[in-house]
N, C-alpha and C positions, 0 to 999 in steps of 0.2 A: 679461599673459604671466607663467608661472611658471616660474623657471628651476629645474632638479630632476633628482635621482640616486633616480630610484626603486628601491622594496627588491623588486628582482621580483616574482614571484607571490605573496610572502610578505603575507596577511591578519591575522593577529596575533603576536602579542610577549608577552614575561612579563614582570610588573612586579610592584610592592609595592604591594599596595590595602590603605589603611585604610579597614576594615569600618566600625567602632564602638567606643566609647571598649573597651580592652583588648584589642582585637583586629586584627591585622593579617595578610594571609596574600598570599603569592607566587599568581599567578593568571596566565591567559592572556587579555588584555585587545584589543580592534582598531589597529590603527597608526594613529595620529594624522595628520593633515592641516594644511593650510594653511587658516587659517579668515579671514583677514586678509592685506593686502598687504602689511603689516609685518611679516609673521610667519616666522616657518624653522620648520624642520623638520631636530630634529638626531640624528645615530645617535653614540648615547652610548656612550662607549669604556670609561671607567673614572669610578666614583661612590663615595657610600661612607655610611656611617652618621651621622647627627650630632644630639645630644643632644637638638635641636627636635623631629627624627623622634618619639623616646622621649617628650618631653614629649604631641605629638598623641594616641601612643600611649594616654598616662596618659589625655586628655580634659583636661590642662591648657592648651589652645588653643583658645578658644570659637571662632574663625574657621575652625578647620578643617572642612572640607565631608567626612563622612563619603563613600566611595568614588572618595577621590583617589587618583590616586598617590601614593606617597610618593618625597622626594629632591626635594634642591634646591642638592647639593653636587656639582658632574659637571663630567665635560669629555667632549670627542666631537668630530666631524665633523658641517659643514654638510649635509644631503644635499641638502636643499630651500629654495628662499627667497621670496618674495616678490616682486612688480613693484616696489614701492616701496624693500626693501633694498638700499641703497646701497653698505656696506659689504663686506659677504660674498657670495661663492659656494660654489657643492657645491663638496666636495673641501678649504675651510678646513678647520683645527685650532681651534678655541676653547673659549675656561674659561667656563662661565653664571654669570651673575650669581641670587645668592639674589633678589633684586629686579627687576620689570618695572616699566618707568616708561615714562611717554610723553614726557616730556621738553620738554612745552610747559603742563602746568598752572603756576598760581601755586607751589607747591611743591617741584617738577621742577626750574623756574628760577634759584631759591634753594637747588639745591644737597639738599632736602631729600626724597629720592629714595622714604624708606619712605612717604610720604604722600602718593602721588602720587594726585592723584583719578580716575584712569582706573577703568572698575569690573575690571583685572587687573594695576591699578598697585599700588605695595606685596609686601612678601612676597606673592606667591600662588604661585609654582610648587611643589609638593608641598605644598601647605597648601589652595588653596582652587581652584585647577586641576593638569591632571595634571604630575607634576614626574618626575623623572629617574633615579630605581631602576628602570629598565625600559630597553629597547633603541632605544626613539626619546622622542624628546620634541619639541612644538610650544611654541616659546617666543615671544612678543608680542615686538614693539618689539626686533627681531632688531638693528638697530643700535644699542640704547642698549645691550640686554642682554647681548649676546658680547662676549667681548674674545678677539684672536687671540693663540695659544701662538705665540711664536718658534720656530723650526726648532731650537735648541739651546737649549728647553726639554722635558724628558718632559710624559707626562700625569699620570705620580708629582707633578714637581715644583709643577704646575697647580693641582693639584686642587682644593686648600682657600682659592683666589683668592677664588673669588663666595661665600662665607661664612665660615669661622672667622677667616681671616687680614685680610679687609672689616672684619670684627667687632673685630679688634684694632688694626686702621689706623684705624678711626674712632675708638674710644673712647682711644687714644693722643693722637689728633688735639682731640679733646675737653676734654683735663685739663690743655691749659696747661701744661705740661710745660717746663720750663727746664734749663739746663744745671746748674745748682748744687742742685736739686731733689732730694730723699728723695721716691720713687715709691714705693707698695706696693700691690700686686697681688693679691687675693683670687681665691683659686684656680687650681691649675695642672692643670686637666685643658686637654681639645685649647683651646677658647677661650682658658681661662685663658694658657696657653703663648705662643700668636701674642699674646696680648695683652702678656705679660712681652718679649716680639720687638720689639716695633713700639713700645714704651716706649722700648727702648732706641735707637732710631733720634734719639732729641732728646736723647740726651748727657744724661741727668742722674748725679747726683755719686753715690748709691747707689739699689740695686733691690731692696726686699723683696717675696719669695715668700711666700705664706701659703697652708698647707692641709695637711688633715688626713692626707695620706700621703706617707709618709717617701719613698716608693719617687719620687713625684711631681714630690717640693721633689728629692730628690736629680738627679734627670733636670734639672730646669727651674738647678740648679748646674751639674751636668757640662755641659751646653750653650752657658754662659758668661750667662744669661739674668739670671741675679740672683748680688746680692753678699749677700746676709742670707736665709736660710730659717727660718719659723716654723712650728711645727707648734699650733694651740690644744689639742689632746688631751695636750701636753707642758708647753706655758708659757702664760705668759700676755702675749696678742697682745698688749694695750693696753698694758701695763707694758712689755714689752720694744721695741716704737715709740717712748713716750717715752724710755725710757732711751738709745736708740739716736738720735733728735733732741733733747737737753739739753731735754726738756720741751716740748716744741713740741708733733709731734704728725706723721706724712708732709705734706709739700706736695701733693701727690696720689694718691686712692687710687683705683683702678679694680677694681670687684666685677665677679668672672667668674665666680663660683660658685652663686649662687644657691641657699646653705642656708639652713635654718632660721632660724640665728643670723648670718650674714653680713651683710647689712645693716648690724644692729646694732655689730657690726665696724665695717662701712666706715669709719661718720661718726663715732665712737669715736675710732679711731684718726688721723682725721683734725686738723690744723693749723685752729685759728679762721681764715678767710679761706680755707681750701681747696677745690679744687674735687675734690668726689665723682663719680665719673664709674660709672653704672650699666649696664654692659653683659650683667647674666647675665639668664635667662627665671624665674620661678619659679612653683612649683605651688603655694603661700601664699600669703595676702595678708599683703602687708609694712606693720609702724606706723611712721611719722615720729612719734618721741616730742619733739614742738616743746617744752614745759616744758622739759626734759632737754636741750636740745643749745640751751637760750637764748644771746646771747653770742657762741657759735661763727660766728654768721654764714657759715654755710657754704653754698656750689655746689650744687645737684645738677644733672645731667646722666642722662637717663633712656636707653634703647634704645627701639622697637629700630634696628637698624642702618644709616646711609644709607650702602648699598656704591655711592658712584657713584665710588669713584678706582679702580678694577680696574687701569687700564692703566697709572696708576702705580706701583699694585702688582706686576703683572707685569712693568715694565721692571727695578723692583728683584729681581726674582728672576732673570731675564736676567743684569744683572752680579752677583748672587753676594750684595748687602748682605741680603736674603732667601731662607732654607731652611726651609723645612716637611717635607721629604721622609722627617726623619728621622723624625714624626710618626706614620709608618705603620710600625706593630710588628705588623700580619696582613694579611693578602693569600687572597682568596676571591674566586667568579664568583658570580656573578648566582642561577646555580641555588642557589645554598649560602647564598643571603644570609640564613634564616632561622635558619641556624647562628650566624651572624656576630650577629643581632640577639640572641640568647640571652647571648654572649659579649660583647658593648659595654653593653648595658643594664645587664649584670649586673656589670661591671667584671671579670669573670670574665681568668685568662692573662694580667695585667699587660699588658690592650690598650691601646691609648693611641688612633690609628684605624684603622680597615680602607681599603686601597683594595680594592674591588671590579670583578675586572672583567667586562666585558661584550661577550657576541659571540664 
């Protein structure tokens, strides 16, 4: 038996299909169904842009299946669910997770959610099935994958739950992070951001921001995020880390950037014995120069991201120790989203993210 709020006579919906590497176009695609008893069927309320989209875009995502949707950052309403979902009805409020998992392989169990062996376990919604720049979406493993919005939270507030804010609760979660700790944080765009956020949740003794715009470190200051901003286009990172730890080096550094030379950066700047914690995506291949960092005995810690705490995330956004809202510097519907993909791609208008909405 399917329990469900069908979308009346309505046969199709407009979403965001990636064509082919460089090309992406708003299109009028069929409403998705129940394909599995696990499965919902969600009418997505508000979604938004997010720098993996861009990367698909580039062709820097070999798993992505050409004529996906694109989106895998949304919140909405259940309309459809499942025999088996246990959790939800039509008529919830829920944040998706970037990740479907089944929740019973070896990997699932342990917590290690991006690696799930299901063949729709792992990243796949808006990567390798259809995901959520579009007016409905059919999401697998509907219990592991929603988490429900509190009634005194918006869908502003939600939104960056099942990815950038996952993305920075995990690699926070990652880097051993102590109380008396120098953390330094590479990159403050959206990841980089919730990643300087969910740092600061473990109390350490100072926070360096690091990245190439003023306009960025300055926001990720004003926000209370970091106590030290560096810009490499001005100083030099490496030198002013140690100078800043009597020659040490940060206790933990967490890459959200994913440039050129960042990397390189990371374990640089990094304390012998420290742990590197890697959460950005990049369109390079990156060298571990082992000669060169002999000695250091250092960490790494790779992405991508195991978003299985969502509803620890969302209860910290519930009481208040979690805000992303302020995140969103544009605001666009669905129809306009290939405006919006012009203006985020291109860093264009001092955007930082778009909520989109929809419907």
């Amino acid at each position: 038996m399917v329990c469900q709020r069908r979308y009346m006579s309505k046969k199709t919906m407009k979403a965001v299909v990636y064509k082919h590497t460089g090309t992406i176009a708003l299109e009028e695609r069929p409403l998705p169904g129940l394909l599995d008893s696990r499965d919902a069927v969600i009418k997505v309320t508000l979604t938004t842009i997010c720098s993996s989209d861009i990367h698909i875009q580039h062709g820097a995502v070999p798993r992505a299946v050409p004529g996906t949707i694109l989106g895998h950052e949304f919140v909405g309403i259940v309309d459809q669910v499942g025999k088996d979902v246990k959790r939800f009805k039509p008529g919830d409020r829920v944040a998706v997770n970037v990740e479907t998992f089944c929740g019973e392989c070896f990997f699932c169990k342990r917590g290690y959610v991006n690696n799930c062996t299901d063949e729709h376990g792992g990243w796949a919604l808006g990567c390798r099935i259809d995901g959520g720049q579009a007016e409905y979406v059919r999401v697998p493993f509907a219990d592991n994958g929603l988490t429900p919005i509190p009634d005194n939270v918006t869908d502003e507030d939600a939104l960056f739950t099942g990815d950038i804010l996952s993305t920075g609760y995990w690699g926070a979660s990652l880097a051993e992070i102590r109380p008396a700790d120098t953390v330094a944080v590479i990159g403050a765009g959206p990841t980089g951001l919730c990643t300087l956020m969910c740092a600061g949740l473990y109390g350490p003794a100072r926070v360096i921001a690091i990245d190439v715009s003023d306009e960025r470190l300055d926001l990720a200051k004003k926000q209370g995020l970091a106590d030290v901003i560096l810009n490499p286009l001005k100083q030099d990172v490496v030198q002013e880390v140690l100078r800043l730890t009597e020659g040490r080096g940060a206790d933990a550094v967490l890459e959200a950037a994913g440039g050129k030379d960042t990397f390189q950066t990371a374990w640089k700047i990094a304390r012998p014995n420290a742990v590197v914690c890697v959460v950005a995506m990049y369109e390079e291949t990156q060298v571990i120069p082992l000669p060169d960092m002999y000695g250091k005995n250092l960490v790494f810690k790779t992405g991508g991201v195991d978003a299985s705490c969502c509803g620890e995330i969302m209860e910290l956004i519930r009481t208040g120790r979690l805000n992303t809202s302020w995140l969103i510097t544009h605001r666009t519907t669905l129809e306009h989203i290939m405006e919006a993909y012009d203006i985020f791609s291109n860093k264009k208008d001092h955007v930082i993210k778009y909520a989109v909405k929809v419907g």
